[in-house]
C-alpha positions in Angstrom: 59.3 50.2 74.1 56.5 48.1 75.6 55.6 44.2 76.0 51.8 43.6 75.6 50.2 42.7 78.8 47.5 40.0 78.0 44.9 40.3 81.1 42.2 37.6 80.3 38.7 38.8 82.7 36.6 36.8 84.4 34.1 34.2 82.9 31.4 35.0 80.0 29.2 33.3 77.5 28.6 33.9 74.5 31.5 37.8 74.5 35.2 37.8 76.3 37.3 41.2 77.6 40.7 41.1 77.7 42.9 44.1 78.3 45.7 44.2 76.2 48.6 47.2 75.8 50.9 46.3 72.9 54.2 46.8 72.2 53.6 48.5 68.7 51.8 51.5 70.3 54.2 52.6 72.3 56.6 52.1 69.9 55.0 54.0 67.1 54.2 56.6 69.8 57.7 56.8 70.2 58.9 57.1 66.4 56.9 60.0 65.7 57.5 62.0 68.8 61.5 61.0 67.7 61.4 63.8 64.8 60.2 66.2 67.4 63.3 65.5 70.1 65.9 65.0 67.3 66.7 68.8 67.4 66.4 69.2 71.0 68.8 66.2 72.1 71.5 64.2 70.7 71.2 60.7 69.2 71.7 57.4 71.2 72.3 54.0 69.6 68.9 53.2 70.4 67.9 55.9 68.1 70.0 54.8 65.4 68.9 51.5 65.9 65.2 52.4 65.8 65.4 54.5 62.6 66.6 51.3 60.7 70.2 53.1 60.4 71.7 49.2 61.3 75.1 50.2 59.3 76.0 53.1 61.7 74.9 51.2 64.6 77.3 48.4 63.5 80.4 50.8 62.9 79.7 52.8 66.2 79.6 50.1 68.5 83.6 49.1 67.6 84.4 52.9 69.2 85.3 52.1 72.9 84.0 55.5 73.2 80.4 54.8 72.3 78.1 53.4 75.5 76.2 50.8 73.8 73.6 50.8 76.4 72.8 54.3 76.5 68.6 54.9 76.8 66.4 56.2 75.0 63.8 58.8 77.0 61.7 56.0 77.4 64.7 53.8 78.8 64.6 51.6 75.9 68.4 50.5 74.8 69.5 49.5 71.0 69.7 46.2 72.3 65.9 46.2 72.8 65.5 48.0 69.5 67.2 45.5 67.5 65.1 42.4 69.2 62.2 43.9 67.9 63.3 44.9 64.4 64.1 41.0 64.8 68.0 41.7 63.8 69.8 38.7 64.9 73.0 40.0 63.5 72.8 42.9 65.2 72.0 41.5 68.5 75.1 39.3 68.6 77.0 42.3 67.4 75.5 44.3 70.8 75.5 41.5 73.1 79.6 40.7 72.1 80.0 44.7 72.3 78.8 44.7 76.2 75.2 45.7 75.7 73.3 44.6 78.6 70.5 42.1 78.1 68.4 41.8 81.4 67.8 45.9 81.3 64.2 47.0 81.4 62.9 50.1 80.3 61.0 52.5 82.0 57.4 50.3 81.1 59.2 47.0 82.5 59.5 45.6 79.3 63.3 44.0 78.1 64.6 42.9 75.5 64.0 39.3 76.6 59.9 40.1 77.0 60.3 41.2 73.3 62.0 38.1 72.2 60.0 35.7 73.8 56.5 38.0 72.3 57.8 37.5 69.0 57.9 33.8 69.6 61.4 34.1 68.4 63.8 30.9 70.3 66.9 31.9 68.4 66.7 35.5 70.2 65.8 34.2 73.6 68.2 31.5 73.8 70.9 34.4 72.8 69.3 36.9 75.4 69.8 33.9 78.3 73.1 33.0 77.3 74.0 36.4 77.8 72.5 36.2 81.3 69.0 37.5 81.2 67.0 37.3 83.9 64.3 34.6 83.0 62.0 35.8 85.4 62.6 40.2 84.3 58.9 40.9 85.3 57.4 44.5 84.0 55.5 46.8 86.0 52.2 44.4 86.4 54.6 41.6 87.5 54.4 39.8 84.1 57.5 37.4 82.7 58.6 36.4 80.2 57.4 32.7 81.1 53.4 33.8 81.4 54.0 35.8 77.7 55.4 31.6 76.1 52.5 30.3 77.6 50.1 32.9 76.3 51.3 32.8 72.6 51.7 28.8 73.4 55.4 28.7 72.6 56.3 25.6 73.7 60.1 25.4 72.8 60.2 29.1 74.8 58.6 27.8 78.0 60.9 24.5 78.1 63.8 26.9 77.3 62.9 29.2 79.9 62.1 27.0 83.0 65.7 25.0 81.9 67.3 28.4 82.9 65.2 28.7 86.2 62.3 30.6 85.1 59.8 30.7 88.4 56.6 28.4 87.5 54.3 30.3 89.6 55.1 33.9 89.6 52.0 35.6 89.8 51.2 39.1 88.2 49.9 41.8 89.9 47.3 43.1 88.1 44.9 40.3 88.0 46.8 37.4 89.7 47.7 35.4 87.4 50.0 32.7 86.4 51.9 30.8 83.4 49.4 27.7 84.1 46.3 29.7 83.8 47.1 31.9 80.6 48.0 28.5 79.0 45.3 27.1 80.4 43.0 30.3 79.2 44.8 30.2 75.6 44.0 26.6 75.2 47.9 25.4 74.8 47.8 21.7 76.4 51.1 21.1 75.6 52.0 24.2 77.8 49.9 23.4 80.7 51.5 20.0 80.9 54.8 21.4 81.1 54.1 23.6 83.6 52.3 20.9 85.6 55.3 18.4 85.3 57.4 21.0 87.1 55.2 22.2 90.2 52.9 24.6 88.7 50.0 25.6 91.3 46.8 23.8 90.2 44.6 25.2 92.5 45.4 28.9 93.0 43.0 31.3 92.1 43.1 34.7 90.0 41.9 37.8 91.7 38.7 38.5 92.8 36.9 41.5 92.2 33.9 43.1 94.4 33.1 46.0 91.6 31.9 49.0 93.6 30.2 50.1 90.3 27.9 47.2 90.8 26.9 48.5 94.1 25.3 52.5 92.9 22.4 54.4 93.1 22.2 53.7 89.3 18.9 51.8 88.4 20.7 50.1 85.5 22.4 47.0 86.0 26.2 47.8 86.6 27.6 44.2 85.5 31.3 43.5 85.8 33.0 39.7 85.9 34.1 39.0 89.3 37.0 36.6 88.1 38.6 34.9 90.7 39.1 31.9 88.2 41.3 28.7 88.9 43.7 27.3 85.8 40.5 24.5 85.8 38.0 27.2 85.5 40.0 28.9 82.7 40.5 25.2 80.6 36.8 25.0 80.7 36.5 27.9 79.8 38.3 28.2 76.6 37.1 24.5 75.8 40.4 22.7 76.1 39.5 19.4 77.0 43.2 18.5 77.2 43.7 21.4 79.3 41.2 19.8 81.2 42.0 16.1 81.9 45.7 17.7 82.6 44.6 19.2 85.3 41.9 16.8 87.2 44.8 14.5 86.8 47.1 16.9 88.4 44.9 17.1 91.1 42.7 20.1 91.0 39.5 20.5 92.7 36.5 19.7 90.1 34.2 21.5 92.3 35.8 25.0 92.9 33.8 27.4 91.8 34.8 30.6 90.9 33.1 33.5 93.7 29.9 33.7 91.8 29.2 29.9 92.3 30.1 28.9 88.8 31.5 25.7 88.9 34.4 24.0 85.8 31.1 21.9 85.3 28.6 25.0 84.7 31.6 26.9 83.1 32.2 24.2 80.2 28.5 23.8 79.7 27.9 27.6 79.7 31.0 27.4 77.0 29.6 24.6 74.5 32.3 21.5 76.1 30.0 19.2 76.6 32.9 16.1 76.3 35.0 18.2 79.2 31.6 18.3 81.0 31.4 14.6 80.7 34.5 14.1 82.1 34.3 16.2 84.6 30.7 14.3 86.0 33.1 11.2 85.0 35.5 12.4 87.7 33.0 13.2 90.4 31.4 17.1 89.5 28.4 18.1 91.3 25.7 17.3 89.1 22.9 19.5 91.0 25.3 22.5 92.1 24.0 25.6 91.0 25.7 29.6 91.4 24.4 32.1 92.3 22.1 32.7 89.7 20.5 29.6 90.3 21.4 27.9 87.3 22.5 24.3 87.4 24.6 22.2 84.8 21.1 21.0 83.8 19.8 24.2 83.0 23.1 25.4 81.3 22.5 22.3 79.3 19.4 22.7 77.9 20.4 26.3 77.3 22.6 25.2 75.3 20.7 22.4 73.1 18.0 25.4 72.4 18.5 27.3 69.3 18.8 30.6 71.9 22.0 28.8 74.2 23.6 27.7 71.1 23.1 30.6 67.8 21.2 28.2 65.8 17.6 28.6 64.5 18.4 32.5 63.3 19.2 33.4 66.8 22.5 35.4 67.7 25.8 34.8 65.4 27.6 31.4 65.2 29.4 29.0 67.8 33.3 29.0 67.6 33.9 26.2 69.7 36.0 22.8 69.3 34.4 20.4 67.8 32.7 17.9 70.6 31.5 14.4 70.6 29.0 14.7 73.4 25.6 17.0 73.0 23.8 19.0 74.6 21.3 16.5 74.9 23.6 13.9 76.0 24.2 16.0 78.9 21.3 16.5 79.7 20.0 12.7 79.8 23.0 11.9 81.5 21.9 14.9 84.7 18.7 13.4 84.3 19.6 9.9 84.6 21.8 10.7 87.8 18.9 12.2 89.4 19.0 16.4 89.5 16.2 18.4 90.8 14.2 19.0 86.9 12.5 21.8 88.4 14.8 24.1 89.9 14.6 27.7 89.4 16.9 30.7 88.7 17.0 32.6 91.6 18.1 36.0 89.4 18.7 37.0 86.1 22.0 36.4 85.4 23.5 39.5 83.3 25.3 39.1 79.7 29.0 40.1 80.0 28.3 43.4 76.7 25.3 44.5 77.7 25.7 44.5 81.6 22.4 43.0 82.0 20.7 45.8 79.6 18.5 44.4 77.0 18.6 40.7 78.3 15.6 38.3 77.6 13.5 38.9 80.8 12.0 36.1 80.7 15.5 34.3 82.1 14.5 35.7 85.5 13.5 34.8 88.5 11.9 31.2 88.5 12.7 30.0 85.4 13.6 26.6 84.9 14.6 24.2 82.6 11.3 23.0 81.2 10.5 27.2 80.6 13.8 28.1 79.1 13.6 24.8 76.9 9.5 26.4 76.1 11.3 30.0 75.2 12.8 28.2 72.6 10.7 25.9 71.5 13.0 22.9 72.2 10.3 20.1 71.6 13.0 17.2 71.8 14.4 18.6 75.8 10.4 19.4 76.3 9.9 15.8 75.8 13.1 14.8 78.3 12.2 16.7 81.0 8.6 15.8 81.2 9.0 12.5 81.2 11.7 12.7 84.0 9.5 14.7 86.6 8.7 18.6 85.1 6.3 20.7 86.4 4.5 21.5 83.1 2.9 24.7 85.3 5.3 25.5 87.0 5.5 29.9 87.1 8.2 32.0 86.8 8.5 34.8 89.0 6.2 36.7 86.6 3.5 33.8 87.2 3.7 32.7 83.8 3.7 29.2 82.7 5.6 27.2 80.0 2.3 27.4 78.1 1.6 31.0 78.6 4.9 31.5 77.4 4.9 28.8 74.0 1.8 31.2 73.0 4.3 34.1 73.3 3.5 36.0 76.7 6.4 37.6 77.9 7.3 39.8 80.9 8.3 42.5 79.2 8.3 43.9 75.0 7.0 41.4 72.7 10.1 42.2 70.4 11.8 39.6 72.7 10.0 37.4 70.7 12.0 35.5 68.1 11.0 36.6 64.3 11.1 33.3 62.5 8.7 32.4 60.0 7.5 29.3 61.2 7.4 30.5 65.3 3.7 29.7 65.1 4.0 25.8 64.0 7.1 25.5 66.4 4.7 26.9 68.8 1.9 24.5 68.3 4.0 21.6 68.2 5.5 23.1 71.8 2.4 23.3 73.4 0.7 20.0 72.2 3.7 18.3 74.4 2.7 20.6 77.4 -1.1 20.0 77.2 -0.3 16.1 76.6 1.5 16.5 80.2 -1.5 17.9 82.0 -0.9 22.1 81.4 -4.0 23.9 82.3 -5.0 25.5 78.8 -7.3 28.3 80.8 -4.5 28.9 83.9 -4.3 32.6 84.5 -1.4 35.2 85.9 -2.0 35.9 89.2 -0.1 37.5 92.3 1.8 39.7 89.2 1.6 42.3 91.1 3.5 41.2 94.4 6.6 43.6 95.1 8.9 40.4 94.4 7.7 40.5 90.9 7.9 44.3 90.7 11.5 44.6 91.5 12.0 41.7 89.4 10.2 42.7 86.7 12.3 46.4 86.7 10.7 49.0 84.9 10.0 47.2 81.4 7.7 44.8 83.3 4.2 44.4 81.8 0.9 43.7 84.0 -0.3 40.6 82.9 -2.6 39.9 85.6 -5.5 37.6 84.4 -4.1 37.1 81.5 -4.5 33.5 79.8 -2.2 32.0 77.1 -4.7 32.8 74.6 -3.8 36.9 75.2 -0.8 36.6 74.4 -1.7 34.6 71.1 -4.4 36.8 70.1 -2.3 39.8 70.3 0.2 38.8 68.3 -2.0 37.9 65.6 -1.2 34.7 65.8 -4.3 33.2 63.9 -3.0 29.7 63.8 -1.7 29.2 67.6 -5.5 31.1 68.5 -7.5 28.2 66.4 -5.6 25.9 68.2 -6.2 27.1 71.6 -9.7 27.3 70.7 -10.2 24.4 69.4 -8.9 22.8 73.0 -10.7 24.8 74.9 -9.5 28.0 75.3 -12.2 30.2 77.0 -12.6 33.0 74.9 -14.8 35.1 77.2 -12.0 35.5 80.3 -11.5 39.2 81.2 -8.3 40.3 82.6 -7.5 42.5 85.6 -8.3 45.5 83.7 -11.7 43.8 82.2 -10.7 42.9 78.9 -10.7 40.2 76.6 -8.5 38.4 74.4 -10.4 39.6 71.5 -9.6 43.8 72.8 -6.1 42.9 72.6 -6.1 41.0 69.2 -8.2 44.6 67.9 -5.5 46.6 69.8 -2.0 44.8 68.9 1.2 44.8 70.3 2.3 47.8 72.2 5.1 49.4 70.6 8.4 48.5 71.6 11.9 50.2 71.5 11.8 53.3 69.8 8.1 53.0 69.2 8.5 50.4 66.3 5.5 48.5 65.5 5.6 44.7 65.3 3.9 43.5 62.2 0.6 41.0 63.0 0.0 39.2 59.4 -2.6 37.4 61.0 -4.8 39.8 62.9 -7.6 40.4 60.4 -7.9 36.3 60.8 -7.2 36.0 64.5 -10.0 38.5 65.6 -12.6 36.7 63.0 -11.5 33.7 64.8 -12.0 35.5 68.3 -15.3 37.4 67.6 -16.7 33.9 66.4 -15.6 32.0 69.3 -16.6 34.7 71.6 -20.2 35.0 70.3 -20.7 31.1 70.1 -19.7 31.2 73.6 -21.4 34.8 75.0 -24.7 32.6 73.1 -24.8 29.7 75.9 -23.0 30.9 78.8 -22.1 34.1 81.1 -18.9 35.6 80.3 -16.2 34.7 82.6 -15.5 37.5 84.8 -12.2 40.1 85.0 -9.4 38.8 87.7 
């Protein structure tokens, strides 16, 4: 019989792993392999015990001749059989007949580890009295203390540390404690406890240096570094109580975990915007960044677009606490304290499923907060960060600017794209805020081609050299966002790199994407009308402009 081993990973968005062997399996494992060694050995308690046959058990334990803690071949005892069948008669009948409570099978589990899984106090507090060991660990160095303060038993922890359980035994496997998985679980109650008597605030959990992220393989090998504090873990699972507990305990509001990610970054990337506001309350870096190059401020306006946050049709919904503060109100309040509004990402940062496959590549290199707020069409943080210092042409590592990307360029597949039904009016609105601030309507990609934005781009990358924002619209068959351009001056006669126009591209369409699916352009037949009208008007009275 086994305890499950609850093993929470490092930070992630949006997805979380957790590794997690349960009891069950091993039991059931062991019940049908029973019926296969039932001919081949004779019957111990625990067998009886297992097979439900409780009457037998309970007449065979008053022979002095029967050894009531005989194992099983898996070391497991009746004793541990009985916890888990939850038989409290039968326990007090083994316990008074001799049986043995602190043995541990041959997985490291014990009865008390069962007990204290099913969340059961009447059993543990019978175990102890019979002199359980409150600190039995199993074979990863787990007790029974860390399983109370995953499933957030409360009564079970008190009981426990009253009989000397160890506050900050660590496990092996990922080092952890008690205070982190109830921290990581989101049980306040549990993390104060543990606080009040000496738990380690500012230890850290293991730190990971995958050598699978460091191959010959040209796709990214992701894996969570961890190396998370019981701080990083509250903000984390959004427990602002959690939280507070622990800043008032004393722990470091700055420590990030290896990556850079500090409890501020952490809560924003997780939706706690009041634990962020506490934590800037308390002193957290407001312009720290990891190693990414993402700062609270550009978590933050991640997270009020509809892409950060699931809303607007974009990725499921967000299962987080209720919070008073916004997005928005984070942001204002970064602003107001004076962070950088243009800093960039330095990488990609990879999501935590995918391992980096498949990831909007436009979240690269140079991105910022006024182009990840444009990728979503975010008009209300637009309007904030302009008005408190934006670049409104500022590149990203593909040289494409906020407006380039409102009319829809991209780095890479145009499937990255979101498919909402009113992307073209959310796009209009986008760019009439970035033209207001100065954008350069007829700016072009140049230096594409650089090896920085090669390696960058991977091999999905597309050569948009010379290519205005009015490309992109036209080749989407975006009718409505190409009148506009047009009708503010969009030069229709600019020839790319490769010497065409906006109009070859609305004629030609969107390149296939995954699998060779076709995006569907509604608007084409009206967009190259628009284009061939614009580019005669203009071919009439001027020279075209020539390729980059």
């Amino acid at each position: 019989m086994s305890e499950p081993i609850i093993r929470a990973a490092g930070p992630s968005g949006t997805g979380r792993a957790r590794a997690v062997r349960l009891a069950g399996l091993c039991l059931l494992s062991l019940a049908a392999a029973g019926a296969a060694f039932a001919s081949s050995r004779p019957e111990t308690l625990a067998d009886l015990v297992r097979t439900g046959q409780r009457e037998a058990v309970l007449a065979a334990i008053t022979s002095p001749h029967v050894d009531v803690n005989a194992t099983a071949p898996d070391g497991s005892t009746a004793l541990m059989w009985a916890v888990y069948n939850v038989d409290h008669e039968l326990v007090r009948a083994l316990l008074e007949a001799g049986a043995k409570a602190d043995i541990t099978n041959h997985f490291g589990a014990s009865a008390l580890s069962e007990a204290v899984k099913l969340g059961d106090v009447e059993l543990v507090r019978m175990l102890l009295d019979a002199g359980a060991d409150p600190d039995t660990a199993n074979q990863d160095g787990q007790t029974p203390l860390m399983l109370a303060s995953s499933i957030g038993s409360l009564e079970i922890a008190k009981l426990l540390i009253q009989r000397g359980a160890n506050v900050n035994a660590v496990e092996t496997f990922r080092g952890q404690t008690a205070l982190m998985w109830a921290a990581g679980e989101g049980h306040a109650e549990i993390v104060e406890l543990l606080l009040k008597h000496g738990a380690d605030y500012s230890r850290r959990a293991k730190h990971d240096d995958w050598p699978r992220q460091m191959t010959s393989e040209p796709r990214a090998q992701f894996r969570q570094t961890g190396g998370l504090t019981a701080l990083l873990y509250a903000t984390r699972s959004a427990c602002y109580r959690c939280a507070v507990a622990l800043v008032e305990a004393g722990a470091d509001v700055n420590q990030p975990n290896p990556d850079g990610i500090t409890p501020l970054i952490n809560a924003l990337d997780n939706r706690a915007f009041d634990i962020a506001m506490y934590l800037l309350d308390k002193g957290a870096n407001p312009g720290a960044w990891d190693m990414y190059g993402r700062t609270p401020l550009y978590v933050a306006v991640d997270m009020n677009s509809f892409r950060g946050g699931g809303f607007g049709g974009f990725g499921g919904p967000v299962r987080r606490p209720p919070s008073k503060a916004t997005a928005m109100d984070v942001v204002k309040r970064l602003l107001a304290m004076g962070v950088d509004p243009n800093h960039q990402l330095t990488r990609m940062r990879p999501n935590g499923n995918g391992r980096g496959r498949f990831t909007d590549y436009m979240m690269r290199g140079g991105t910022g907060p006024l182009m990840i707020a444009t990728l979503s069409y975010d008009t209300e943080a637009i309007e904030v960060l302009l008005a408190n210092g934006a670049e409104v042409d500022l590149p990203n590592v593909f040289q494409i600017t906020p407006l380039m990307a409102a009319a829809g360029m991209t780095g890479t597949s145009r499937f990255s794209i979101p498919q909402i039904p009113d992307i073209q009016d959310r796009a209009i609105r986008t760019m009439e805020l970035l033209l207001a601030a100065g954008a350069d309507i007829n700016a072009r990609v140049t230096d594409s081609r650089t090896r920085t934005a090669r390696l960058i781009a991977y091999i999905q990358g597309r050569d948009n050299e010379g290519k205005t924002a009015l490309f992109s619209a036209a080749e989407l068959g975006w009718d409505k966002v190409v009148k506009f351009l047009l009708d503010r001056g969009a030069d229709p006669t600019i020839r790319d790199a490769s010497g065409k126009t906006a109009l070859d591209y609305a004629r030609a369409g969107p390149p296939p994407g995954p699998g060779g699916a076709r995006m569907e352009t509604p608007g084409r037949d009206a967009t190259i009308a628009l284009l061939e009208a614009a580019l005669a008007k203009a071919e009439a009275g001027a020279p075209a402009t020539p390729a980059a």
